[in-house]
N, C-alpha and C positions, 0 to 999 in steps of 0.2 A: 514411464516418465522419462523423457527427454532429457540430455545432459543440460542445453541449454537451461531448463527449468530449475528457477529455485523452490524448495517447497517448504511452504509452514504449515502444520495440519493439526486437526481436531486427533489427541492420542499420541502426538508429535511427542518423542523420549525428550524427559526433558532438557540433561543434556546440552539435546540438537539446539532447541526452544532458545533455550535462554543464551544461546551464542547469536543465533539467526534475530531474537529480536534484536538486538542491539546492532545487529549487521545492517539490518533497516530501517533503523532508525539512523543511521549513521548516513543513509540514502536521502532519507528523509527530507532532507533542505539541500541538496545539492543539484544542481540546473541536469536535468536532463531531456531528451527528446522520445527515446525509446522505455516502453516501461515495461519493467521484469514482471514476468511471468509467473503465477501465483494458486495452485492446486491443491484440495482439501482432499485426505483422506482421511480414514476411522482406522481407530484400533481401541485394543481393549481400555487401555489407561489415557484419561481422558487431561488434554490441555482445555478448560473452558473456552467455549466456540467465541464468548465476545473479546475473549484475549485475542484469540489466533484473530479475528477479523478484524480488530483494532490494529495488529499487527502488520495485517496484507492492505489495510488503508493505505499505509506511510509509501508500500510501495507501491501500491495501484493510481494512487490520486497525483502524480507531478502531471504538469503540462511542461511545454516547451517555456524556458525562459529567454525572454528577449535581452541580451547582452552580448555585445558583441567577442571580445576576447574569451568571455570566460562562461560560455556555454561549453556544452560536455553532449555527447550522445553516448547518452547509460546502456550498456548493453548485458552484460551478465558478470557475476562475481562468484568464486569459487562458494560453496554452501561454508568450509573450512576458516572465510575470514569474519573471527569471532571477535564479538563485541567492538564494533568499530561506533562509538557515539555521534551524536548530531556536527558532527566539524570535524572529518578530517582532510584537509585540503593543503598548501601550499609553501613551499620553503625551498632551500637550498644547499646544494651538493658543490665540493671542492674537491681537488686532490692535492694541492700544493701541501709542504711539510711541517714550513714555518711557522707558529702559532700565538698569535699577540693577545693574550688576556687581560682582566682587569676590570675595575669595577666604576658607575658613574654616578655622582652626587651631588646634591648641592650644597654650595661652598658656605652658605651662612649658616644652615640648619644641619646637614651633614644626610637628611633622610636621602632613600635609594631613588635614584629618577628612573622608572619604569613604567613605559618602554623607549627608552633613549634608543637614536636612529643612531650605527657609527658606519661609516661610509671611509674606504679607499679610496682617495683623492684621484680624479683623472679615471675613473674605473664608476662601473655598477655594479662594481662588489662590496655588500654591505649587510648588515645583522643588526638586532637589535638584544636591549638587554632583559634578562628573564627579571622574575618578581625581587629577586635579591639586587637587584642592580649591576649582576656581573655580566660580562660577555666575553667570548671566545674569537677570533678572527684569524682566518689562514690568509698570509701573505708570502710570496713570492721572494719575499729578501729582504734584507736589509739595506738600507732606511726607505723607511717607506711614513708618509703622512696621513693621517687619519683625520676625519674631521666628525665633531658631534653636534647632535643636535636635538632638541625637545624643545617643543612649545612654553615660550613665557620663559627662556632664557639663552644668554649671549650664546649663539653655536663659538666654539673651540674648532683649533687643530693646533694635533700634535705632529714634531716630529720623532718616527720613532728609530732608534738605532741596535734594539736587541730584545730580547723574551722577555727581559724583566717586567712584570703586573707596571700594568698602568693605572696609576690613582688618578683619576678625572675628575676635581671641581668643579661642576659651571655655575656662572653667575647668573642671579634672574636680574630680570628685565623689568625694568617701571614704567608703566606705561600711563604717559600723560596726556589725560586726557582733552580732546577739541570740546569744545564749546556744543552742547547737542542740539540742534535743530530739530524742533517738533514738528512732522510732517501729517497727513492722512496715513500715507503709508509705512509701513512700519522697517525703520533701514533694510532691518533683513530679508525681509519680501525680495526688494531692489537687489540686494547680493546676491542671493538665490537666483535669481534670474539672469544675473552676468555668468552665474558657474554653468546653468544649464547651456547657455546659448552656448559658452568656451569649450565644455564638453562636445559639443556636436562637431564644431570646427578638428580637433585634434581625435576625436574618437573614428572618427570617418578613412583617415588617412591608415589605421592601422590592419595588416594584413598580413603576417606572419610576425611571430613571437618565438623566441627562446627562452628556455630560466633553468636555473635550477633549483629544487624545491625541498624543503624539509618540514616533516611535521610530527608532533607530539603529542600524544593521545593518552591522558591520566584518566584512569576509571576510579571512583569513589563508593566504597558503603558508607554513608554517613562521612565523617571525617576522615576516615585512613585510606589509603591509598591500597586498593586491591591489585590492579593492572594499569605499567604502562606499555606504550607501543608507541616505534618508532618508525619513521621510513623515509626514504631519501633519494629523490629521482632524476632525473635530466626530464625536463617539460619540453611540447612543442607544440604551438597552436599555429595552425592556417584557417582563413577567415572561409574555404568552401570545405572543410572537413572537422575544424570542433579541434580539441586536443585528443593527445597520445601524450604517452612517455615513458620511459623504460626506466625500470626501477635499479637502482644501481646497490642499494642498502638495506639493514631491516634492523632492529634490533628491539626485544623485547623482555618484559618477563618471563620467569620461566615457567607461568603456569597457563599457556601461551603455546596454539598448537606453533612448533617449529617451521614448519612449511607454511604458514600465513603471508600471503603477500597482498602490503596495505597502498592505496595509488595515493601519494599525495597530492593530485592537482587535481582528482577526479573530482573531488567534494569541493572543489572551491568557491568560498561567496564572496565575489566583487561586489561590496554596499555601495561603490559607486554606478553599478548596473540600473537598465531601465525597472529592471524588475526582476525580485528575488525568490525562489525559492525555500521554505521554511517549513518544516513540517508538513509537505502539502499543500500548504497555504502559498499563493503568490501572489509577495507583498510587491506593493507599489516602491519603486526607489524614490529618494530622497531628492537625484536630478533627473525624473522622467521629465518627458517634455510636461506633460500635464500636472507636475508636483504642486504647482502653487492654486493648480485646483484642490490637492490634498487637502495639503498643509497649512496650518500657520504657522511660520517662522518669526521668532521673537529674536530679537538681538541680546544676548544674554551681560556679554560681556568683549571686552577688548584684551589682548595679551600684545606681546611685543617676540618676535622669531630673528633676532640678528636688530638690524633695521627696518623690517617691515612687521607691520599691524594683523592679526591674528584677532578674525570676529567669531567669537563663540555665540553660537546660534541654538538657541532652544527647539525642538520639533516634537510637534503636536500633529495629528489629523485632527481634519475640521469635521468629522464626521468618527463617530466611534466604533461605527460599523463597516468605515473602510478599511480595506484587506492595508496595515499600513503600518510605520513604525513610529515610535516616540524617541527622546534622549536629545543627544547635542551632536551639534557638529560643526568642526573649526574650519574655517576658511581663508586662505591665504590672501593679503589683499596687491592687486595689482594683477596678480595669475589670475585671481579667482577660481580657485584649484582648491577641492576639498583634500586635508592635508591628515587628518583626524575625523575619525567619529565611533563614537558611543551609542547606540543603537539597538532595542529593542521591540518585538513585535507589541502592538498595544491590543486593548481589550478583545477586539475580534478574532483574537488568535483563539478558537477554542477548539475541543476537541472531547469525542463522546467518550462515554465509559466505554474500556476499563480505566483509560485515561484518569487519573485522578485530579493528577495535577502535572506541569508539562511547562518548563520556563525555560527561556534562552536567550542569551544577552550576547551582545559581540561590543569588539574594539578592533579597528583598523586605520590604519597608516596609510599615506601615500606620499610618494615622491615623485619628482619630475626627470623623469628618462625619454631623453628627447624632446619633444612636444607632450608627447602622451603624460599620464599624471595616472600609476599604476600601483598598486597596492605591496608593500613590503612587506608587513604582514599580517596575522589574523590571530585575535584572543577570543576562543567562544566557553564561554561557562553556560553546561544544561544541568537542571532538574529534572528528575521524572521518579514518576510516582503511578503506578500501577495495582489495580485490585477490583474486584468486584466480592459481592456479598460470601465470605466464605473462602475466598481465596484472593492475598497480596503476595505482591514480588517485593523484598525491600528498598528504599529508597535507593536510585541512582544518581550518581552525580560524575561529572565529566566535566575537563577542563583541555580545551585546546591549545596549542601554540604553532603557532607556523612560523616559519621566517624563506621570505621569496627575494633571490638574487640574482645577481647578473643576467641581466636581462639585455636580449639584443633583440633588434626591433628591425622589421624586415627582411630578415635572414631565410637562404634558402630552406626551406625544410625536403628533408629527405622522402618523395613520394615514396618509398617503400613501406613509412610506416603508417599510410592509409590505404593499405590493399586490403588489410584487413579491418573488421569493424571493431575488433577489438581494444579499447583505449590503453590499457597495459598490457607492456612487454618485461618480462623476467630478466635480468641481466645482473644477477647478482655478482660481486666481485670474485667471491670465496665460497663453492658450494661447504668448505670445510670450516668455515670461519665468516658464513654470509654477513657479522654484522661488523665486519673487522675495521670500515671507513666509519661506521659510527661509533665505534672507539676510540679513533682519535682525534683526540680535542682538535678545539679550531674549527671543526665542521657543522657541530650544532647548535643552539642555543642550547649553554650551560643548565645541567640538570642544578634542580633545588635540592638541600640538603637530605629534606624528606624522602625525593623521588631518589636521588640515592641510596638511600636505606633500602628502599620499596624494592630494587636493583638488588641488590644486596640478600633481601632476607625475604622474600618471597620464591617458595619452592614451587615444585611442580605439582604436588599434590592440594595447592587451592586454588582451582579449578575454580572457575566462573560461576559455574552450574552451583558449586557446593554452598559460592559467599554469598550466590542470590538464592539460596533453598528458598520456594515458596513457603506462604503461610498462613494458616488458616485450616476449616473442615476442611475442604475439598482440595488443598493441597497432597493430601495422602493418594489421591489419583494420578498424580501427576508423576511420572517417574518411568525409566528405560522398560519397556514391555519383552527387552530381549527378541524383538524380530529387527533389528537394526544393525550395521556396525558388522565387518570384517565376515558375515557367515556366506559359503561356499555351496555351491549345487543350490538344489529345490529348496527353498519356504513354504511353509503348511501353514495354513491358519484355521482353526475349527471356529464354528460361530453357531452359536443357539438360536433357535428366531421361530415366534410364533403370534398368534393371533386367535380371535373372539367374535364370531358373527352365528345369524340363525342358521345357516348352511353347514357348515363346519362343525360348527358347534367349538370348543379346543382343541385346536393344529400349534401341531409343536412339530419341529422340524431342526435338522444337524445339518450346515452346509460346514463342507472343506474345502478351502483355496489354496491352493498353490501354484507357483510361478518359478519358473527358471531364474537362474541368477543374473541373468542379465534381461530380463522383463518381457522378453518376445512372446514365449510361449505360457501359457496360461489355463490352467484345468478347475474346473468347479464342477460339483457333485453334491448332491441335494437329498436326501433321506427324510420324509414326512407321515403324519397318522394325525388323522381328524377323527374326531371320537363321533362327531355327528354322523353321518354318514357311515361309519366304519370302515373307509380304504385308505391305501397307502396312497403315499404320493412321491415321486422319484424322479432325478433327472440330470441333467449335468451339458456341460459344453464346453470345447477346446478351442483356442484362440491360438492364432501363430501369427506374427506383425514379422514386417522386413523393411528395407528401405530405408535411409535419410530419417531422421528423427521416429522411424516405425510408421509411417504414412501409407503403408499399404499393411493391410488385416485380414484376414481369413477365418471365421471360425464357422461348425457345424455345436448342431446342441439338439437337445431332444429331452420334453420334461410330461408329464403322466398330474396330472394332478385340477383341482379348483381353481376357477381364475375370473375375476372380478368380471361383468357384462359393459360394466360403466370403464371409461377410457377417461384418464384422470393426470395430470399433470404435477397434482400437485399431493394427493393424496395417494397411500398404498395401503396393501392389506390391513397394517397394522393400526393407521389413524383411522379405517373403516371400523375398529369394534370397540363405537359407542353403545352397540346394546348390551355392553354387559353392564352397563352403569345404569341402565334405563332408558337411555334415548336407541332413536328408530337407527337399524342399520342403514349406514351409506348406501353399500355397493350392493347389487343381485351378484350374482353366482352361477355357472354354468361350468360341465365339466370340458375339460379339453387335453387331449391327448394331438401334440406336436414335435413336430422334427423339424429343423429349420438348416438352411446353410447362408451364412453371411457375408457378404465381400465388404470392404471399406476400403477408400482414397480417399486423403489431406490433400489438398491443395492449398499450401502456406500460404506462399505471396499473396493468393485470395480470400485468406481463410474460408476454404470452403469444405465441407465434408459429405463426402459421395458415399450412401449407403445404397447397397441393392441385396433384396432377402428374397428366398426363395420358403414358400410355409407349405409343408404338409400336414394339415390339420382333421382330429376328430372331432366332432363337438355332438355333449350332449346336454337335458335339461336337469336338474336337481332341485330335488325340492327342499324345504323350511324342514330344520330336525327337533328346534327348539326354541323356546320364548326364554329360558331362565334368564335373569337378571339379577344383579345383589341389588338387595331392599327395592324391588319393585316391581311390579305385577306387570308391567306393561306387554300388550301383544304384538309384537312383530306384522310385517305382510306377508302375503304371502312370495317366496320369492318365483317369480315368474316360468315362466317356459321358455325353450329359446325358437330357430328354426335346426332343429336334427340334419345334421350332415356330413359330408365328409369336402373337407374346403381345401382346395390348392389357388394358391395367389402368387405373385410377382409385386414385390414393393419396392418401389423406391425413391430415396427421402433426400434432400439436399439443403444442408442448411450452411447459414453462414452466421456467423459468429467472430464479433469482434469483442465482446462484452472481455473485461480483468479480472472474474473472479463468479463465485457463486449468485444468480441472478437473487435470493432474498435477501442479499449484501449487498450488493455495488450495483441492481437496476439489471435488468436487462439491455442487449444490442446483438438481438438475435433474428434474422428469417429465415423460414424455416415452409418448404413445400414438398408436402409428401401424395403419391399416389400408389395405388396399391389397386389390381387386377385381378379379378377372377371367371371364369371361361368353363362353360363344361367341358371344353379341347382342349383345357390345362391336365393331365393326368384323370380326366374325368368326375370334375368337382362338382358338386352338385349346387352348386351356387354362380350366376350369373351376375357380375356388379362391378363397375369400377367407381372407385371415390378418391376424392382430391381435395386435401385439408391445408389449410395456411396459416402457419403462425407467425405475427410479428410483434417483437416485444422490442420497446427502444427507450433510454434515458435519453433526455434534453438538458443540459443545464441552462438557468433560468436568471434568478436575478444572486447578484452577490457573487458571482462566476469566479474571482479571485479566491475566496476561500476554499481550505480543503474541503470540507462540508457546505459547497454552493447549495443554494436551493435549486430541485430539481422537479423534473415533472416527466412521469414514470407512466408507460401507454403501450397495454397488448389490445394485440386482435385477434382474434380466433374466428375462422368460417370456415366453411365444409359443402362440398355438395355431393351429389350422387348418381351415377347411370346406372339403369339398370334394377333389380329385387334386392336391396339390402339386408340383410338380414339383420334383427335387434343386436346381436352380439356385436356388430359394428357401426350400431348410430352414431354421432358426434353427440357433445356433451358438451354444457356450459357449467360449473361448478358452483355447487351452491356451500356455503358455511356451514361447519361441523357442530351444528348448537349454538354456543355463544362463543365457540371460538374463532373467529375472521382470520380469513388470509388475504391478502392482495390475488386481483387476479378473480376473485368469486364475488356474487353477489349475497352482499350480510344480509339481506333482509332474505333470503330464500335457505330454507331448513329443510333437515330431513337428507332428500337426495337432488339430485342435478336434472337443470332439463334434457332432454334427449332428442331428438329427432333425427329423420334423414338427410336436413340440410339446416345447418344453423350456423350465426352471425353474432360476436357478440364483441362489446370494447368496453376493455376496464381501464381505469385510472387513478393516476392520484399524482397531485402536487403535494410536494415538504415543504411546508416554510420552516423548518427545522426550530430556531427559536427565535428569527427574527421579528414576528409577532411581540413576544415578548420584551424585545429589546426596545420597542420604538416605544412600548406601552412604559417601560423603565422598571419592569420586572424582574431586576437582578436575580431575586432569591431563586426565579426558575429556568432562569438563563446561567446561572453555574452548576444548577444541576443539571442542563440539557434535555430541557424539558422542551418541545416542541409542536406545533401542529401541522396537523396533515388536513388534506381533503380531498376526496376522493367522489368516485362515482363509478357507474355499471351500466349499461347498456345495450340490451339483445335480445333474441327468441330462438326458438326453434323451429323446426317447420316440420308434420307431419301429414302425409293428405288423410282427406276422411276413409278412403277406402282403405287405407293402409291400420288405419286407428283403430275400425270394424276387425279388422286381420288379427291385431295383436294378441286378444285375448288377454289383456293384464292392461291396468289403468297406467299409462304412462306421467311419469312431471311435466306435463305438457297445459301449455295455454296459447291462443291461439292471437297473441298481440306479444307487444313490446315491453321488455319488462325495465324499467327506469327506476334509479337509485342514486341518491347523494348521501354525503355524509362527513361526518369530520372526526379526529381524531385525535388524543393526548397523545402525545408519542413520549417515552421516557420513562415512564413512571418504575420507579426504585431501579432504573439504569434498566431494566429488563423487560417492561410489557408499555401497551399504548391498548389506551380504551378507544372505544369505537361506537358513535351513534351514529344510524343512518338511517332512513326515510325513505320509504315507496315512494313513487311519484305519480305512476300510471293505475295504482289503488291504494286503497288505505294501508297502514301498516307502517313499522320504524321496529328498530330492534338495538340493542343495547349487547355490545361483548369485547371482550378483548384478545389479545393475541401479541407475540412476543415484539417488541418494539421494533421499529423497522428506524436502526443507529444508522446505517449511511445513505 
C-alpha cells in the first residue's frame, strides 16, 4: 500500500474506521478534481462490507465542480486527520495585538443578531458574530471605526477609542411597501436573472485571490459536544492552479490526535458557485446560467439593508428529481448581488444503506470586495445516521463555522506554492505551543459558552472511537485485531481455509502471511489434505516490490496441489461446493504441480499493469471420490480427464484500470488482454498452443448524471481464441449461476456449470435505474428505502469443432448457437439482496434467484 493511498477496509480496527469515516465524509461535498484512492483488505474482525462501501462512496464519487474561485484539486490527506465532518472550509487569520470585543442586538427586542457582518472601515478586515451574538476583532490601534450590518436593519458605525466591550443596538428597518404589480412572471424569476447575468460580468475578471481563513469544527452525540476542532490559514487561489494554503494555526480538543492538521479552505462551498459539491451529489447552483430552468423562484418577502431594498426569494426545483437545492435567498437590490442564503439539498439528495439518514443545511453571507460579491462566511449543520440490520454507529451531528477575511483580489501569488500538488502547507507558529495564535482572542470567532466547557472538560481518554462504540449483534466484531499500529520488523497472519466438492471431497488447509514492515517484501506458505483423494497439498511464494510507489515486483512461488479445470472470474474454490448441499458441483478438478516466476511494472500516468509469467507446470487427471451431500441423495458427474502432461508457457497480461474501488461496488473500467505461449522448444512442453483472451468491463453514467448515485449502465466482454491443440484445462469459459444465486457478469438462466470452449464471445449487462422508476411512479415508501430496478441481459457462445468434441471424451456445457437472455431486477430489498427474473430468449426457459444487492 502506497503512502499516497488512503485505506478503509473490510476488518479495518475500529479505532482507524471510525476516525476515517468522518475524514470522508468531511470530503464528502467539498469541490474537488482528483479522487483519493480507496483499497479493501480482510482481516479477522470484521467492519460490515456495506459500511466500508457506503464509506468509499463519499470518496469515490466527486466530479469536478465548476466554480471558479473556489474549486480545489483534492489530492491526498494524512489517514491521522480524524473526524473532520461534512464542512470544514474557510475563515480568517490575523496577527495584530489589539482586540475589540463585544456583543450585537437589537435595540427594541434586545434578542442576539446572528450572524451580524462587523467590518473595519476602509479595510477587508471583518468577522461576524457567533450564535450568542458576541464577536471578537483584531485592530491595529486605536481609534479605529467599525461598521455593522444585518439584513432588515439600519447598519451602524462606531467609533472606537479603546478595548472596552462594545454594546451594539441596531435598529430595524420598515419597509414600506410599493404598490404590487401582478405580472405572468413572477418578480423574482426577473431578479434572478439580473444576479445571474451580474455574476458573469464580475466573476470573469477574477484571477488571483488572497484571505485569510478560519474554521470551526463541533462534533456532536446527540446533544453534547464530544470534539471540537480548530484551524486557521493564510489562502491563496490562482485561476490555472485551484487553491493552496499554509496552515498557520490548530487548536483542538484533547481527545484529538495532536499532530492533526485540518485545511480550512480545502472543503470550501461557495453557494454562489455554478455548481456544488454535496455528499457526492453535484447540485445545481442557485445562479448557474441555467437556474431558472431549475427553479422556481417565489418572491417571498422585502427587508430594508440601510436604504436599499433586500428580496427574500423562496427556492424550489421544478423538478424534484433534479440534483438541486431548496430554502431562501436574499438579494440586494440595485447590485443584484446575492447577500444571504439558507439553502439545503431537496428530496433527490438520497443515499443507499448503511446511510440511514443524512441531512445538511448551510447559511452563507456575501459582501462586496471590489466588484467581485465573495462569501464572508459559512454555517453548515449535518445529521448522519448510520446502521444496517445488527449493527449502528450512534447518531452524529456536526456544526460548522467559518469566518473568511481580508481578502485581496489580484494579488501576485507566489509560484512556489504550486510546484507541488499538494494543497496544504504546515507552518505552524509554535511546534511547542502550535495553537498559541488561536489563543488569543481577536482571531476567531468567539467560542459559545458550551464549546468552552467542551475545551475545558474533555480529556484525552474520550477518544472518538470509544463515544461512537458501535451497536448492535454484530458490533462485537468490530474492534482492534492487533495487527495495526506502532509494531516493528515481520507481521505473521495465520488464516484457515477450505472447501467441499466430489474430487477432494474435505480440503482443509493453514496459510501464513507475512510481510516486512515496510510492505516490499512478502512470504506466503500453504499446508493442505483432502480427505477424497488422500494427499497433501503445499506451496508458497516470495514477492519483493521496489521502486516509486512499489511499481516494479518480482516474485517466484511453487504450489503441489487441486486446481479447478474451469477459469472463473468471479467464482473460487470455496463458492464451487455446492454439492455439499445438494446441487451439482461447479468446477472439474485436475491435479497440478507448478513453479512459476513473475515480473510486474505500474505504469501510473497510464494506469497500466505489465505482468510477464514464466509456468512450469505438471498436470494430471483426478477422478470423482464422492457423491455425499447433507439430506440428499443426489449423484454427482463424473469429473472428466484432462490431456496428461508436462506444460511450459510464457504469459503475458496487460491491463488497464481506471476503475475507484472494488468492480461489484463501483462498476467496472477495466481492459484487460492477456496471451500466454506454449512450444515443445519451450523446456520441452508437451503442449503446442498459444491463446489470447480479452476483457473489457466499463461503467457509463446515463441519465440523472448529477447525482451521487446517477443511473448507470454497466457492460463486460469477454472472448478468447486459439492457435494451435489446446488442451481442456485451458478452454475459456463463460459463467453460468450458482443455483439460484446470480451475479452480474454470468448468464442466470444457465445452472450447474459454465460453458467452455476453444474460442468463445460473450457480453453481459445491466442498466440501474436505481429508484427513479419509482419516483416518477410517486412511490415514496420505496424510494426512501432505496428500493430500485435493474435490467440487465447476456449474450454469447462458445465455440468447439466437432473433431475436437469426438476427442474430448466427457460431455462438455456446450451448444452449438447463441445463448440470449434478459431480465430484470429488485435491487434493495431489506438494504442487502435484489431478486432476479430472467428469460431465455433463444429457447424456452426463465429462472427466478437472488443475490446480494448491487448499492452503487
Amino acid at each position: 500500500m502506497s503512502a499516497q493511498e488512503d485505506t478503509i477496509g473490510v476488518g479495518m480496527p475500529y479505532s482507524e474506521f471510525i476516525g476515517l469515516l468522518s475524514q470522508k465524509l468531511a470530503l464528502s461535498h467539498g469541490p474537488g478534481d482528483k479522487l483519493l484512492r480507496v483499497r479493501i483488505f480482510r482481516r479477522f474482525s470484521l467492519v460490515p462490507q456495506q459500511v466500508v462501501s457506503a464509506i468509499q462512496l463519499f470518496v469515490l464519487t466527486r466530479t469536478r465542480v465548476n466554480a471558479k474561485p473556489f474549486s480545489l484539486i483534492m489530492t491526498r490527506f494524512s489517514v491521522r486527520m480524524i473526524l473532520l465532518f461534512p464542512s470544514l472550509l474557510f475563515v480568517s487569520y490575523t496577527t495584530a495585538q489589539v482586540v475589540v470585543s463585544g456583543d450585537v442586538r437589537n435595540r427594541e427586542t434586545g434578542e442576539v443578531l446572528f450572524p451580524a457582518t462587523i467590518r473595519i472601515e476602509g479595510t477587508n478586515i471583518a468577522t461576524v458574530t457567533n450564535s450568542d451574538g458576541r464577536f471578537e476583532l483584531t485592530v491595529v490601534g486605536f481609534p479605529v471605526i467599525l461598521s455593522f450590518s444585518h439584513i432588515g436593519f439600519r447598519s451602524d458605525t462606531m467609533r472606537i477609542v479603546d478595548s472596552a466591550p462594545v454594546r451594539t443596538r441596531m435598529t430595524p428597518v420598515l419597509l414600506e411597501l410599493d404598490e404590487i404589480v401582478v405580472t405572468a412572471e413572477d418578480p423574482a424569476t426577473s431578479i434572478m436573472r439580473k444576479v445571474i447575468e451580474r455574476k458573469k460580468a464580475w466573476r470573469q475578471d477574477l484571477e488571483s485571490l488572497k484571505a485569510n481563513a478560519y474554521t470551526r469544527l463541533t462534533i456532536r452525540k446527540d446533544s453534547k459536544i464530544v470534539s471540537v476542532v480548530e484551524s486557521m490559514s493564510e489562502a491563496f487561489w490562482r485561476e490555472d492552479g485551484g487553491w493552496r494554503e499554509i496552515l498557520k494555526a490548530k487548536r483542538m480538543t484533547r481527545n484529538m490526535a495532536e499532530d492533526l492538521e485540518v485545511p480550512a479552505v480545502a472543503f470550501i462551498d461557495n453557494l454562489y458557485d455554478d455548481n456544488v459539491m454535496v455528499g457526492g451529489h453535484s447540485l445545481q447552483g442557485v445562479t448557474h446560467p441555467d437556474a431558472l430552468e431549475t427553479y422556481d423562484f417565489k418572491l417571498a418577502s422585502r427587508r430594508k439593508m440601510d436604504d436599499r431594498t433586500v428580496y427574500d426569494i423562496e427556492v424550489r426545483s421544478k423538478s424534484p428529481r433534479s440534483s438541486a437545492f431548496v430554502g431562501t435567498v436574499s438579494v440586494l437590490d440595485e447590485a443584484y448581488a446575492l447577500i444571504d442564503v439558507y439553502l439545503r439539498p431537496n428530496e433527490s439528495f438520497l443515499f443507499p444503506p448503511p446511510f440511514r439518514h443524512f441531512a445538511i443545511s448551510f447559511h452563507q453571507q456575501y459582501r462586496q470586495f471590489g466588484r467581485a460579491w465573495l462569501p464572508v462566511d459559512l454555517r453548515t449543520e449535518v445529521s448522519l445516521n448510520i446502521g444496517i440490520l445488527g449493527f449502528s454507529i450512534p447518531p452524529i451531528r456536526s456544526e460548522q463555522s467559518t469566518r473568511i477575511s481580508d481578502y485581496e483580489i489580484g494579488v501576485a501569488v507566489p509560484d512556489t506554492l504550486f510546484d507541488s500538488p499538494e494543497p496544504l502547507i504546515s507552518d505552524v507558529a509554535s511546534r511547542s505551543a502550535p495553537d498559541s495564535l488561536l489563543a488569543t482572542a481577536g482571531v476567531v470567532i468567539p467560542l459559545t459558552e458550551e464549546e468552552k466547557t467542551a475545551f475545558s472538560e474533555i480529556d484525552s481518554t474520550a477518544t472518538l472511537d470509544k463515544v461512537f462504540k458501535p451497536e448492535g449483534a454484530l458490533a462485537r466484531f468490530v474492534g482492534d485485531d492487533g495487527t495495526s499500529g506502532g509494531r516493528k520488523g515481520w507481521s505473521v497472519r495465520l488464516l484457515p481455509y477450505g472447501w467441499y466438492n466430489r474430487v477432494d471431497e474435505a480440503y482443509g488447509s493453514v496459510n501464513i502471511r507475512s510481510r516486512s514492515q515496510n510492505g516490499r517484501t512478502r512470504i506466503r506458505t500453504e499446508v493442505g489434505y483432502a480427505t477424497g483423494h488422500e494427499r497433501w497439498s503445499f506451496g508458497g511464494e516470495l514477492w519483493r516490490s521496489w521502486g516509486d510507489d512499489r511499481k516494479n515486483r518480482i516474485g517466484l512461488g511453487y504450489r503441489r496441489g487441486s486446481s479447478p479445470r474451469q477459469t472463473s472470474d468471479l467464482y473460487s474454490n470455496f463458492d464451487g461446493s455446492t454439492g455439499l448441499f445438494g446441487g451439482e458441483d461447479y468446477f472439474d478438478y485436475y491435479w497440478l504441480e507448478r513453479f512459476y516466476v513473475r515480473g510486474r511494472h505500474k505504469v501510473r500516468g497510464l494506469k497500466l499493469d505489465l505482468v510477464l509469467v514464466l509456468r512450469i507446470e505438471k498436470h494430471e487427471s483426478l477422478s470423482k471420490t464422492t457423491d455425499f451431500a447433507i439430506l440428499s441423495d443426489f449423484v454427482q458427474r463424473p469429473n472428466p480427464a484432462i490431456d496428461h502432461g508436462n506444460l511450459r508457457s510464457v504469459t503475458f497480461r496487460v491491463t488497464h484500470d481506471s476503475g475507484v474501488g472494488p468492480a461489484a461496488i463501483f462498476g467496472e473500467r477495466r481492459l484487460q488482454l492477456l496471451v500466454e505461449h506454449s512450444h515443445p522448444g519451450l523446456m520441452d512442453s508437451n503442449f503446442d498452443f498459444t491463446q489470447l483472451r480479452f476483457h473489457a468491463g466499463w461503467r457509463f453514467k446515463t441519465f440523472y448524471a448529477r447525482r451521487m448515485m446517477s443511473n448507470v449502465f454497466d457492460v463486460t466482454v469477454k472472448a478468447g481464441t486459439k492457435r494451435g491443440h489446446l488442451p481442456p484445462q485451458r478452454f475459456g469459459h463463460l459463467d453460468a449461476s450458482l443455483e439460484r444465486r446470480h451475479n452480474p457478469g454470468t448468464f442466470r438462466t444457465l445452472h450447474e456449470n459454465p460453458y467452455e470452449g476453444e474460442h468463445f464471445f460473450g457480453v453481459f449487462w445491466e442498466h440501474h435505474f436505481r429508484t427513479l422508476p419509482f419516483e416518477f411512479l410517486g412511490w415514496d415508501a420505496l424510494v426512501r428505502r432505496n428500493i430500485g430496478l435493474i435490467v440487465f441481459g447476456g449474450h454469447g457462445r462458445t465455440w468447439i469443432s466437432d473433431k475436437r468434441l469426438v476427442e474430448l471424451g466427457y460431455e462438455p456445457q456446450y451448444v452449438d448457437q447463441f445463448h440470449h437472455e434478459i431480465g430484470v431486477s429488485i435491487n434493495g430489498l431489506f438494504g442487502l439482496l435484489r431478486a432476479d427474473f430472467a428469460k431465455r430468449l433463444d429457447s424456452s426457459g426463465y429462472t427466478f434467484g437472488t443475490s446480494f444487492a448491487r448499492v452503487f
